[in-house]
C-alpha positions, 0 to 999 in steps of 0.5 A: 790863248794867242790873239794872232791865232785865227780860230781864237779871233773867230771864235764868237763867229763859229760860237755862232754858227755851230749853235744856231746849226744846233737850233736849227736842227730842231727847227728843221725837225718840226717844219718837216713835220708839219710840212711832210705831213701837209704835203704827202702824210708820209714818213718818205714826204716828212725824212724828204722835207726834213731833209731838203731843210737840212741841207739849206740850212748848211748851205746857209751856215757856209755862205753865212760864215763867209761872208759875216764871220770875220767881221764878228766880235762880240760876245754871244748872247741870247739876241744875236744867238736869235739873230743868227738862227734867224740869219741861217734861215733867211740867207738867200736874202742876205747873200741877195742884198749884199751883191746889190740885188743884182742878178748874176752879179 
């Protein structure tokens, strides 16, 4: 592989992001299951759930991208595969704290 070719330097970035994406599906799967039935009981309250966990996480996967994927070159591993499944779901913060915590920023 050339190493002037941008999906080979972002390559651990989206080794990242399409496994974790994959873990998290699983993740979204189980919470909107709890979740669903804690709130309605219904099959409509948990596909609902599930799918509202779904779309954050993608969103989540995007901003992610963005913001982390150049910077990303070492290797994958099972501790940054868990740090990045846990960065997908925790986002909202990390995009928070990097504008400075400044709303509107």
């Amino acid at each position: 592989m050339s190493e002037n070719d941008p999906l080979w330097r972002l390559r651990h970035a989206l080794a990242g992001i399409g496994l974790s994406l994959a873990c998290s599906v699983l993740i979204a799967a189980i919470l909107g299951s709890v979740l669903g039935d804690a709130l309605g009981g219904t099959y409509a309250w948990r596909a609902g759930v599930y799918a509202a966990l779904l779309l954050y996480v993608l969103v989540g996967a995007g901003v992610l991208f963005v913001k982390v994927a150049q910077h990303e070159t070492r290797p994958l591993n099972l501790g940054r595969l868990g740090r990045w499944v846990l960065s997908l779901w925790l986002w909202p913060a990390l995009w928070w704290a990097s504008r400075g915590g400044k709303p509107g920023a």
